[in-house]
PLY file of the C-alpha trace (Angstrom):
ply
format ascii 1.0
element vertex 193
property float x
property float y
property float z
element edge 192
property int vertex1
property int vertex2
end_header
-6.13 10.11 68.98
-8.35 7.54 67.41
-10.15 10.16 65.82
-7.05 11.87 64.25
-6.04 8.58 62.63
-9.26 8.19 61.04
-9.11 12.08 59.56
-5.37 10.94 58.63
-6.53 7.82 56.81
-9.63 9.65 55.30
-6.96 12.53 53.81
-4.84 9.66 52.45
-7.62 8.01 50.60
-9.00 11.35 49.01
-5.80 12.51 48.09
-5.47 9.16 46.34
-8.82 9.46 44.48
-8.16 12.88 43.51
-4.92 12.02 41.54
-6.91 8.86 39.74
-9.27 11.51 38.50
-6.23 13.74 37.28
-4.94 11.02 35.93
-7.73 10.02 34.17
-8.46 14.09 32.50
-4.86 13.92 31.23
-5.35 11.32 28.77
-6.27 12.45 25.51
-9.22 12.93 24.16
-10.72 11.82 20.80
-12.41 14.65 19.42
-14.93 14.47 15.91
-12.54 16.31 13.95
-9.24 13.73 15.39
-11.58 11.14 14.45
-12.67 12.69 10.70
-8.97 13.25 9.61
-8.30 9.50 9.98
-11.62 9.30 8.03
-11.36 11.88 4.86
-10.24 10.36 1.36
-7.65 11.70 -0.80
-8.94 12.54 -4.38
-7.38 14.24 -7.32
-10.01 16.19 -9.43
-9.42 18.60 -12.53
-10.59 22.48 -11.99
-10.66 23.75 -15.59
-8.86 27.18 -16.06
-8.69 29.85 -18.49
-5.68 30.21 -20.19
-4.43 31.75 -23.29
-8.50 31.20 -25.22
-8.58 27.66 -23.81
-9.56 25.95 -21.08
-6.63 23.92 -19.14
-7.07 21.43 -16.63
-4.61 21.49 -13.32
-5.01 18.56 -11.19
-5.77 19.20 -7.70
-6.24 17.28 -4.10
-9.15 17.18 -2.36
-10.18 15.76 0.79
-13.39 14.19 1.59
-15.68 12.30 4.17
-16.38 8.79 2.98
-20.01 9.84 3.20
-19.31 12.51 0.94
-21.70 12.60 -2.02
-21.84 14.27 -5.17
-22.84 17.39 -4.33
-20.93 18.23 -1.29
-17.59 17.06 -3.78
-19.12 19.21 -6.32
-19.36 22.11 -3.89
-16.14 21.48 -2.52
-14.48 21.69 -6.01
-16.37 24.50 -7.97
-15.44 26.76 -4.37
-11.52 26.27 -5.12
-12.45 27.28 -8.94
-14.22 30.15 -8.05
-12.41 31.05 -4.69
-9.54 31.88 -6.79
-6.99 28.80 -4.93
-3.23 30.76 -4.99
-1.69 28.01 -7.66
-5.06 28.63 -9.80
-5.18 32.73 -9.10
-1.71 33.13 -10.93
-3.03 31.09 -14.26
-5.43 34.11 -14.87
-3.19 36.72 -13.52
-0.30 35.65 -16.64
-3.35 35.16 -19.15
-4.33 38.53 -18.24
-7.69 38.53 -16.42
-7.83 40.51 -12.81
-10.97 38.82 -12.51
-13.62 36.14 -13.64
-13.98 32.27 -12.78
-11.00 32.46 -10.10
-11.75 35.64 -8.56
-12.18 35.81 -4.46
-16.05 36.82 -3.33
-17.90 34.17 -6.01
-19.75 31.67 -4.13
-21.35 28.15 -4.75
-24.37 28.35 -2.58
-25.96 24.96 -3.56
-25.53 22.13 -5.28
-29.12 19.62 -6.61
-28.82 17.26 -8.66
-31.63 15.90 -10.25
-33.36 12.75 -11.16
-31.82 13.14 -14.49
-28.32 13.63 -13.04
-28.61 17.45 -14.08
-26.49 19.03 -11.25
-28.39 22.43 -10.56
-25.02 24.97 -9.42
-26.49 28.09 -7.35
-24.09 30.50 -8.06
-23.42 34.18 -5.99
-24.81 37.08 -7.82
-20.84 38.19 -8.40
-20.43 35.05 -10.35
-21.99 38.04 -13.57
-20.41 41.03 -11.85
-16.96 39.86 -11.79
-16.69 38.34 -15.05
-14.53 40.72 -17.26
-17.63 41.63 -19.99
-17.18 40.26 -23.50
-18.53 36.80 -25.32
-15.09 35.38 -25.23
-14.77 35.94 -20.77
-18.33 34.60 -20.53
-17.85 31.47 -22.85
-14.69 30.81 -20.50
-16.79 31.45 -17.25
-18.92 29.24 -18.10
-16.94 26.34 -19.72
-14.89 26.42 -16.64
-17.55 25.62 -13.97
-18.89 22.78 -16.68
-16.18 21.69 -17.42
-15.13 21.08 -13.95
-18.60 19.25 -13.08
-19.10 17.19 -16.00
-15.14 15.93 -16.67
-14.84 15.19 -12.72
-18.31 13.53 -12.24
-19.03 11.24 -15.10
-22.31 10.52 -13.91
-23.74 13.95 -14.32
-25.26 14.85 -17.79
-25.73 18.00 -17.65
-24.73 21.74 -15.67
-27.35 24.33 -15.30
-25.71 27.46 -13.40
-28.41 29.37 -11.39
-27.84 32.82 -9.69
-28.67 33.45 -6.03
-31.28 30.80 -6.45
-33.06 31.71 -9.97
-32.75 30.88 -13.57
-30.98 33.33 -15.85
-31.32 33.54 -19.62
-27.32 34.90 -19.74
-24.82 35.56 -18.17
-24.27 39.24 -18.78
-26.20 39.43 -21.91
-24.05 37.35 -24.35
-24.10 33.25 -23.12
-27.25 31.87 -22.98
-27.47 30.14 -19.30
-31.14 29.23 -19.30
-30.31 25.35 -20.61
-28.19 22.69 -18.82
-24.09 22.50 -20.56
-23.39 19.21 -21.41
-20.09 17.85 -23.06
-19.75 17.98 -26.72
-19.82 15.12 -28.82
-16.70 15.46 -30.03
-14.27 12.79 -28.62
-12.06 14.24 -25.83
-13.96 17.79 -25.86
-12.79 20.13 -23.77
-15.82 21.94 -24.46
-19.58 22.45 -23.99
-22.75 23.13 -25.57
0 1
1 2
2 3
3 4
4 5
5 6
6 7
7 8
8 9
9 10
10 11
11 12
12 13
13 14
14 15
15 16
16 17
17 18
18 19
19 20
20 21
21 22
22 23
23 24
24 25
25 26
26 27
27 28
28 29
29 30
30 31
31 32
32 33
33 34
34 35
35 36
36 37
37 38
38 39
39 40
40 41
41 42
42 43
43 44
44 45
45 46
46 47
47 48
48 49
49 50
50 51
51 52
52 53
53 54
54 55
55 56
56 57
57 58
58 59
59 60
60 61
61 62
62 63
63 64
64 65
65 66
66 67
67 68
68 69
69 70
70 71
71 72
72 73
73 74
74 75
75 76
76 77
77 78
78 79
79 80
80 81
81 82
82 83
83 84
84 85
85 86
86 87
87 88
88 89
89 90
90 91
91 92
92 93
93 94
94 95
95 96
96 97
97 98
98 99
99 100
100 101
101 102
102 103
103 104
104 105
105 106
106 107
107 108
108 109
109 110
110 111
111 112
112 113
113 114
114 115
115 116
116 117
117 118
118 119
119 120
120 121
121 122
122 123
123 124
124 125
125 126
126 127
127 128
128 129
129 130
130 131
131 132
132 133
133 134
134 135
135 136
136 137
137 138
138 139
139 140
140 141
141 142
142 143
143 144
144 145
145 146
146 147
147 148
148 149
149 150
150 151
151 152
152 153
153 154
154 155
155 156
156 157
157 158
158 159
159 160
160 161
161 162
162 163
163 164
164 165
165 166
166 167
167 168
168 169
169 170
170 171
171 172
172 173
173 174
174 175
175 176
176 177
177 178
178 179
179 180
180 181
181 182
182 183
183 184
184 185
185 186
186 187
187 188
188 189
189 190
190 191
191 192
């Protein structure tokens, strides 16, 4: 008998222990990514589009990690540019392009900047291929990634596009990419040189 009250007493304190440990898995969890979308910032950057032979800024929001630097925000915002976003994807579709700065399959793969505050943007190889051909879709292609670096990061003098890693003298034979873009002098360019 004595032994029975001792298995009876020994069930009773398990079965007690084992609901504190239930307990205890039901609560919830923090996870990183709970944690990082209490963290991430709210800012509203320009991506410069195409539109009608000039190039339009459309404000955007972005969301970053405090930590964030330049090139991870520059990354961030050339990839909706080039990604083709669905609001930016309709501003070439009316002005007429089915493809170009915008169009799906262009890739940033790296962002440097330099000592000299030259950001370095490693383009995909389709970043020439998908361009509609002509002096005019180049110019654009090109004004609208430096346009989006320079007006967005003030601190950054200068753009040099590379493709899949390596310096290019043009784009597709008409706009010289083998120099950094910087804004023009004129006051309130929307333009590069």
């Amino acid at each position: 008998m004595k032994n029975r009250v001792i298995i009876f007493v020994a069930i009773i304190i398990c079965a007690g222990l084992l609901s504190c440990v239930k307990e205890e898995k039901k609560k919830p969890v923090k996870t990183e990514e709970a944690v990082a979308e209490k963290l991430l910032v709210d800012e509203e950057l320009s991506i410069f589009i195409p539109s009608g032979g000039a190039i339009v800024p459309h404000k955007s929001l972005f969301q970053f990690l405090p930590e964030d630097g330049s090139e991870e925000k520059i990354k961030a915002v050339l990839a909706r540019l080039l990604k083709g976003d669905v609001n930016f994807s309709t501003v070439f579709q009316s002005a007429g392009q089915s493809s170009g700065p915008g169009a799906a399959g262009i890739d940033v793969l790296d962002v440097i900047i330099s000592r000299e505050n030259i950001a370095y943007v490693d383009l995909s190889r389709s970043f020439m291929t998908r361009n509609p051909t002509g002096i005019t879709s180049e110019i654009e292609a090109v004004n609208s990634v430096a346009l989006t670096v320079l007006k967005n990061f003030p601190e950054i003098t200068g753009v040099m596009i590379l493709i899949d890693g390596k310096e290019q003298k043009t784009l597709a034979g008409h706009v010289d990419i083998s120099m950094p873009f910087r804004l023009s002098d004129s006051d309130n360019s929307q333009g590069v040189q």
